[in-house]
N, C-alpha and C positions, 0 to 999 in steps of 0.2 A: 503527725506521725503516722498516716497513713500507709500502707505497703505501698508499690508497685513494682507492676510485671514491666520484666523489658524483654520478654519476648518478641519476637519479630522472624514474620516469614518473606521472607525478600519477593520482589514483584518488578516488575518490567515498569520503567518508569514510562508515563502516559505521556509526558511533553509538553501536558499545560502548564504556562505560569500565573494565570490567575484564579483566585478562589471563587468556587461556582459553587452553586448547591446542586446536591447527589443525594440519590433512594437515600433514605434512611437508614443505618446500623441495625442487625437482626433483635431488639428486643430492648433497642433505644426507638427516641421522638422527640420532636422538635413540639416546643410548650406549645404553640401555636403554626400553622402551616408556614412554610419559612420559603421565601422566595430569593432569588439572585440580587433583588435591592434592597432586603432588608436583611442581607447575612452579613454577620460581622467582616469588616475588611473584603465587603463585595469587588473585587475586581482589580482588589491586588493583588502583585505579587505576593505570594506567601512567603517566602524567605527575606524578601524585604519585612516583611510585617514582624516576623520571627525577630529580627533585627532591634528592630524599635520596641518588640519585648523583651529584650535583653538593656537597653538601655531604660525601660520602665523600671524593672527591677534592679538595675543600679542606683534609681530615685527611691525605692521602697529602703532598699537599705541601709538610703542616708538619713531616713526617720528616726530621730532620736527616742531613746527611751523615755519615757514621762513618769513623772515619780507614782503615778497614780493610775500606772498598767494594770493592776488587781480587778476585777469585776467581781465584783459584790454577790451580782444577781447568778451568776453559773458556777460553783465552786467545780475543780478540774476533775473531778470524777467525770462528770456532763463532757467534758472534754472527748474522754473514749468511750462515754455511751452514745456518742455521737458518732465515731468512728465504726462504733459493733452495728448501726445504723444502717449506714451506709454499706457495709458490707452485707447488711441484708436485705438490699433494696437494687444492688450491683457488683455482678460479678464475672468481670472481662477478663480474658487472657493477654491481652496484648496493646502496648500504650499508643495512643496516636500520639503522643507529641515524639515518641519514640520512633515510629513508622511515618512521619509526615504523612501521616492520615490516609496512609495505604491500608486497606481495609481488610485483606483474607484474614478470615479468620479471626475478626473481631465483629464480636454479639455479646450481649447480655443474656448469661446461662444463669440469671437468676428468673424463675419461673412464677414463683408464689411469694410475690413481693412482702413481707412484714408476716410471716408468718416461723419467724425462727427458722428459713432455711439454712441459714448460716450455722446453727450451732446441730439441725439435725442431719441436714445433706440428704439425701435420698430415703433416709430410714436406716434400721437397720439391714436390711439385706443390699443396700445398696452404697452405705458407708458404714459397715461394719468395724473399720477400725476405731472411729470414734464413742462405740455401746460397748458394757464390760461385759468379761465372758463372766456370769457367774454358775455358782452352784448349781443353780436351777435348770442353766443351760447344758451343764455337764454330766445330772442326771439324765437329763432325755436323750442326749447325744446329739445335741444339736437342732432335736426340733423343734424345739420350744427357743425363740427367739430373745437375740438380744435385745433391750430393751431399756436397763438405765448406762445415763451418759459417763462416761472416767472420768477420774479427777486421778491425778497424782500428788505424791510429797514433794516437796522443795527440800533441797540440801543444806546440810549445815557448812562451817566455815573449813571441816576438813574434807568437805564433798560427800559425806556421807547422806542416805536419805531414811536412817532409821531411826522411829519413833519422829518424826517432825511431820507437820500438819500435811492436811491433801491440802497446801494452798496454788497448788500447779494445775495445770493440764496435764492427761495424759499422755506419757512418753512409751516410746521402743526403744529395746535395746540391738541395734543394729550387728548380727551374730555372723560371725563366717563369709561378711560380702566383702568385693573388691573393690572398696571405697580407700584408696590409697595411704589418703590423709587422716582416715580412724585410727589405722592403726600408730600413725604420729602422734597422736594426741598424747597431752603429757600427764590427762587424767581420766577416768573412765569417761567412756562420753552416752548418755542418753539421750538418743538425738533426736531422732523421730517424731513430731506432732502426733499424737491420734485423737485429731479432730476433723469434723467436716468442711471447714474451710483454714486451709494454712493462712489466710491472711489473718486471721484472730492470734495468731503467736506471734505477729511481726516485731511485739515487743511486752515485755514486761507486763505493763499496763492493761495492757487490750486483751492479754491472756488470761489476766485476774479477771477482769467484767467474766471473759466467754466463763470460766472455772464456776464463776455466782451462778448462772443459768445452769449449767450443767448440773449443781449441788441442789438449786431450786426444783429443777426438774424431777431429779431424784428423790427426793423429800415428797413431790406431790404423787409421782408413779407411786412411791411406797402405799402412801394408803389408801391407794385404789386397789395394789396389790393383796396389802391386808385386808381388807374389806372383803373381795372377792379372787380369792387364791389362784390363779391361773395354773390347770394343769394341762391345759388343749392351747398351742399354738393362736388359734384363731380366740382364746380369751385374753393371751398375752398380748397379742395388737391389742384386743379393746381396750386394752387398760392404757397401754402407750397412746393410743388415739384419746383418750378421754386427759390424759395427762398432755398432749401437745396442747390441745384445744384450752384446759383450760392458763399453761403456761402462756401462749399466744392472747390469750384474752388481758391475764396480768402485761404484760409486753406492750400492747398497743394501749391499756388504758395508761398505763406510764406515760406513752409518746406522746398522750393526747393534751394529759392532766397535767404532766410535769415538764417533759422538756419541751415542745413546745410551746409552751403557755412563759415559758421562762425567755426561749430563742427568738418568738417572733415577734412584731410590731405590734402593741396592744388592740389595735383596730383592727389588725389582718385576723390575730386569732379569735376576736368577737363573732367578726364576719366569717369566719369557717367555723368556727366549732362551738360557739354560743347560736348565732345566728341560724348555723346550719345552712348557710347560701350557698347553692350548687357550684358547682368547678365550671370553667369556662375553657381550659384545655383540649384541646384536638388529640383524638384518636385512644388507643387501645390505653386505660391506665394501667396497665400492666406494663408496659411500656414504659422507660423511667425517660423524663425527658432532658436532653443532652445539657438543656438550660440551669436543671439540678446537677447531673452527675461531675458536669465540666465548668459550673458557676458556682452558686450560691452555694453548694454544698461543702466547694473548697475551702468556705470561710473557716472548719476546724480547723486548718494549719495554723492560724492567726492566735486558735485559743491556747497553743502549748508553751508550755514554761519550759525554762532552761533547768531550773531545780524544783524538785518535789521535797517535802519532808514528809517519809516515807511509811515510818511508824515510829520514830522520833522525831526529837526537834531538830535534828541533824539533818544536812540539806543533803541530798545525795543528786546527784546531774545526770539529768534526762537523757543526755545523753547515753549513758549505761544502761537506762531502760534498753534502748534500738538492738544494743550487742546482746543480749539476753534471750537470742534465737535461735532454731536451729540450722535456718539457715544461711546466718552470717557465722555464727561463732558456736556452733555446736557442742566444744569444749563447756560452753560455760550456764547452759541447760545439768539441771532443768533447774527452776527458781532460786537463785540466792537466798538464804533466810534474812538479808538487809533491805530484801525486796518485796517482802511478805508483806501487802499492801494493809497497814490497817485503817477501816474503811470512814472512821471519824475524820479523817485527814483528807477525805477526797470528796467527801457530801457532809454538809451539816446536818447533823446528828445528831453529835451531843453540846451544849450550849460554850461546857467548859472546854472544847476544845476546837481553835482557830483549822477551820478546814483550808488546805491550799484553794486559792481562786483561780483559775482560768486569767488569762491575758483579754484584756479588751477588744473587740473587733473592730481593726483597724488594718490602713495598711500598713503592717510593722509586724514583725516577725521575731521570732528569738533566733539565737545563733545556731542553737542546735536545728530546727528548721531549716535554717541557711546554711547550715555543712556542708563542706567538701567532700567531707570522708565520706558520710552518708548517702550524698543527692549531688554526686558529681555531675558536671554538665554532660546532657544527654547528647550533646553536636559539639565538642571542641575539636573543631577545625580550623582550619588554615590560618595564622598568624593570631590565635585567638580569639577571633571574631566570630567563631558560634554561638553555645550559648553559654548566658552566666550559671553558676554552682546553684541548686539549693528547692526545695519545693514551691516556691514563689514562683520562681523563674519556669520551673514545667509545668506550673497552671497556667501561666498566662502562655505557654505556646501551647498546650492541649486546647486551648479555646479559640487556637487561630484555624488548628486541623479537624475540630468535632462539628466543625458546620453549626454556628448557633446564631441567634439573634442579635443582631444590633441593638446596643441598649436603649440610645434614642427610640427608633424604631418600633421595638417589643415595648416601652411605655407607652408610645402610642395605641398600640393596638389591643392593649390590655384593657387602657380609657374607653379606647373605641369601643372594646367588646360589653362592657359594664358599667351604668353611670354608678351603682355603690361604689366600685371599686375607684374610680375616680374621684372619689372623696376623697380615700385616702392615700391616692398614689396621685405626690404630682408630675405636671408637665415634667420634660428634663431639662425643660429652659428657667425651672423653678431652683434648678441644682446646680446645674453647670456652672452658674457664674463663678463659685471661688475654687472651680477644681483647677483652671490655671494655676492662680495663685499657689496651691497644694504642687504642683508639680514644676515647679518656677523654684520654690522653698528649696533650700539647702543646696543651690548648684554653685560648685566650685571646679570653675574651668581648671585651676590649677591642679587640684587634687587627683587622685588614680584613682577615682570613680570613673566610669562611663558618663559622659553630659549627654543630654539634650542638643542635636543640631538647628538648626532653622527650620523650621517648620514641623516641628516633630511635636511640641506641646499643643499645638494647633490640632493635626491631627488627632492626637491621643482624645481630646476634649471634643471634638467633632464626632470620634467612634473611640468610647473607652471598651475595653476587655470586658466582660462582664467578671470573671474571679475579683478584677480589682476593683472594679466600679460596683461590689456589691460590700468590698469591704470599707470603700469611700464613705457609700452612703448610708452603710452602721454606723463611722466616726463621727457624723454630724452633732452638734450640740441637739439639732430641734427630736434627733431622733433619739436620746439617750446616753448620748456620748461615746457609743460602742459596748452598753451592756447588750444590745441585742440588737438582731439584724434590723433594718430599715424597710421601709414598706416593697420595693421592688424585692428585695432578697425573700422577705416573711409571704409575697404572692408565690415568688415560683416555690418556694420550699411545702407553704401550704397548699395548693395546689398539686402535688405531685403526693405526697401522703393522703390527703383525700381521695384520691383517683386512684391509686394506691390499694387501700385500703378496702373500697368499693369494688375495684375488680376482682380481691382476691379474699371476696366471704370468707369469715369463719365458719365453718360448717361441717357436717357431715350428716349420712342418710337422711336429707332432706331436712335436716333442722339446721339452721341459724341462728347462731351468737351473736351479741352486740358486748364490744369492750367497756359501755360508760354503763352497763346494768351492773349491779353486784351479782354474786354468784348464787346469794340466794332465792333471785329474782330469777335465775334461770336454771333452779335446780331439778326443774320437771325435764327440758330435755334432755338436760345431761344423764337425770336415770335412766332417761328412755335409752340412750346409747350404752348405759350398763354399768354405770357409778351407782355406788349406793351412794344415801342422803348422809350418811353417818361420814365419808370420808370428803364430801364438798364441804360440811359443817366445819371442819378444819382447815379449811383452805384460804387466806386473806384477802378482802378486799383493798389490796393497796393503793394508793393513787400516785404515788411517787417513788424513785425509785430508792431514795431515804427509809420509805414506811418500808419497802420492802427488804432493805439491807437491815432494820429495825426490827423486822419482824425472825430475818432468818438467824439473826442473835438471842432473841427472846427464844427462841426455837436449839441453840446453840448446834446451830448449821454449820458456823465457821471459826470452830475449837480442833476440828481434826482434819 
């Protein structure tokens, strides 16, 4: 349930028809230096290739459901702290499976990878709609900076939003514009996000997580604020900077200790984050590498359910989550009170209550993924033969136009690069043998599925996509069954947050934070930047984002 932009700036077509490698994307990187024989679909046609992605994903969708799609090990909160991830690690304007990988104008304007740019944006003076105006702001007149984040109410069943909890984002109420169809609306409409990145309201779900940091954050600014009262502009930064720093510190020891440690290969995450074994990736880690943002990362589509139970036992369909935006359905913002997410239901929490599980990773997808309505095909053209409906199907063309690794290939030179890692990544001639078989299963020439022609299984198994070849080698038995990715997916994903991570220090004036100390271990610099010891002394060292959702109830964070 990811967003996507389908913007697109139209460009003079070049007149090649086969796939080459090109400069790199402004603020992407290929995991490793990537060459013309070792990019995916080197030297074919791309709209052929495109092709035979469309008929890949007429084979995903004939994957039957299994009685035993639940994963244990990720309950579906992880689902969209995965997604709030990703958004903070990537953030493009414009789709290449949308633009067949015509480039103007597509870069990654995410700068400071894992540092909560997603929910602060520039700051206050630079995403101001996202900070409330308070009191404080309206004594001085403005020069005393915004500085905690909005939250809004959610509505009740007659639309009203009075007396019901902040459990929303904050909204605007769009006054006096020439928005045609506001004033059609058949009921008041609050439409407007004021958040730092619209993709965190794409739905329901992803707007709750961003709402938890927003209230988190708020919670910590407080009692820096208490502590030492900002009456001077330049003490209100201090206190928001000592508040980012140490909200970003809780954030990444999350990533490290909990979802990761859950998503990747038991040996991958020894090797990076027990082990502490350096990254072997090429180039700026700042730079998020296309092999995450266009691969292995897409495995969250795989985790989403068709129904959630929401804060009863009543199933309510995810699909309702998607409409619950401003900018599909405006009308129906800001949060239903049926959608009020209560948060036992999404992490394991409390023992007595069955939290929803995440979908196994695999290649199989829920329907609501596969919609028409939602993720209609981004090419239907001529007699139907562009492409198929559904988020499956614009992964695996985004990864014919993002220029990436050949999986063969990239295992090889992963081994190449590191005999540890060759421990635990094998050959791909250790794997391939039954993915025929996988992709032979369920073909019925007769049926209104897309088949396989001659030689198209061949192919596929000689150069698989990496989005579906990462969720292949999740479903394997040796690897877990699809509770968590497999060793190629757990390299490029750990890899890419370590690099990640290292490029974009936690810091300021010269001091450096580490996310795995507790905050009492680091309560000398943070004085030194201008926290007193009294309001770090209140501050959790949480390691999951469970303790932390545990913690902002014991705290009763999320009663209003």
């Amino acid at each position: 349930m990811h967003g996507i932009s389908l913007s697109t700036i139209p460009e003079v077509e070049d007149g090649r028809s086969r796939l080459t490698v090109d400069p790199a994307y402004r603020g992407m990187r290929n995991l490793l230096a990537l060459s013309d024989s070792s990019l995916f679909g080197a030297g074919k046609d791309p709209l052929q290739l495109r092709a035979l992605m469309r008929k890949l994903s007429a084979r995903i969708s004939r994957e039957p459901v299994r009685p035993d799609e639940d994963n244990p090990n990720i309950p579906s909160g992880y689902t969209y702290l995965l997604q709030f991830i990703a958004h903070d690690l990537v953030n493009t304007s414009i789709s290449l499976a949308a633009t067949r990988g015509r480039r103007f104008g597509f870069e990654n304007a995410r700068q400071q990878p894992l540092t909560l740019d997603t929910i602060y944006g520039g700051g206050p003076d630079v995403s101001p709609q996202a900070y409330e105006y308070t009191s404080r702001c309206s004594r001085s007149r403005g020069l005393i900076p915004r500085t905690r984040l909005r939250v809004g109410r959610a509505q009740d069943r007659t639309g009203s939003t009075s007396h019901m909890p902040f459990a929303d984002i904050g909204r605007a109420a769009p006054l006096d514009v020439a928005d045609d169809m506001l004033a059609a609306s058949p009921c008041p409409v609050r439409a407007e996000a004021l958040i730092a990145d619209p993709r965190n309201e794409d739905q329901a779900l992803i707007a709750q997580i961003t709402g938890l940091f927003h209230r988190m954050h708020n919670f910590v600014l407080d009692r820096f604020d208490a502590s030492r009262p900002p009456v001077t502009a330049p003490e209100a930064y201090r206190n928001f900077i000592c508040a980012r720093i140490v909200m970003s510190l809780i954030y990444r020891r999350i990533i490290v200790l909990d979802v990761l440690n859950r998503l990747l290969n038991p040996s991958v995450f020894r090797h990076y984050f027990i082990d502490k074994r350096p990254t072997i990736g090429e180039g700026d880690g700042s730079d998020i590498p296309l092999e995450f943002s266009h691969g292995a990362f897409r495995c969250g589509h795989a985790m989403v359910r068709d129904r959630y139970r929401v804060n009863s036992d009543v199933e309510l369909e995810a699909a309702r989550a998607l409409q619950i935006c401003s900018r599909r359905s405006p009308g129906f913002v800001p949060l239903p009170e049926q959608w009020i997410v209560n948060w036992d239901r999404f992490f394991a929490i409390d023992p007595a209550v069955a939290p929803n599980y995440s979908r196994r990773l695999r290649p199989n997808f829920s329907s609501t993924v596969r919609s028409e309505f939602f993720f209609p095909p981004l090419d239907p053209r001529v007699d139907h033969r562009g492409d198929a409906a559904g988020l499956p199907n614009r992964d695996l063309v985004s990864a014919v136009y993002a220029r990436i690794w050949s999986v063969p290939k990239l295992i090889d030179a992963l081994r190449a690069k590191s005999v540890e890692i060759s421990n635990f990544l094998p050959a791909y001639s250790e794997v391939a043998p039954g993915l025929d078989g996988w992709l032979a299963a369920t073909a019925n020439p007769g049926g209104i599925s897309e088949q396989f022609g001659p030689g198209d299984i061949a192919a596929i198994v000689e150069d698989p996509p990496l989005p579906f070849f990462i969720l292949y080698e999740a479903s394997l038995a040796r690897y877990d069954d699809g509770k968590r990715l497999g060793p190629l997916g757990s390299t490029i994903v750990a890899e890419t947050i370590v690099a990640a991570m290292k490029a974009s220090d936690i810091g300021a004036g010269g001091l450096m934070f580490d996310p795995c100390q507790s905050f009492k271990d680091q309560s000398g610099p943070l004085q030194q930047l201008g926290a007193r010891e009294a309001a770090i002394a209140g501050i959790p060292d949480v390691e999951s984002f469970e303790d932390l959702i545990s913690f902002m109830k014991s705290e009763r964070l999320l009663e209003n």
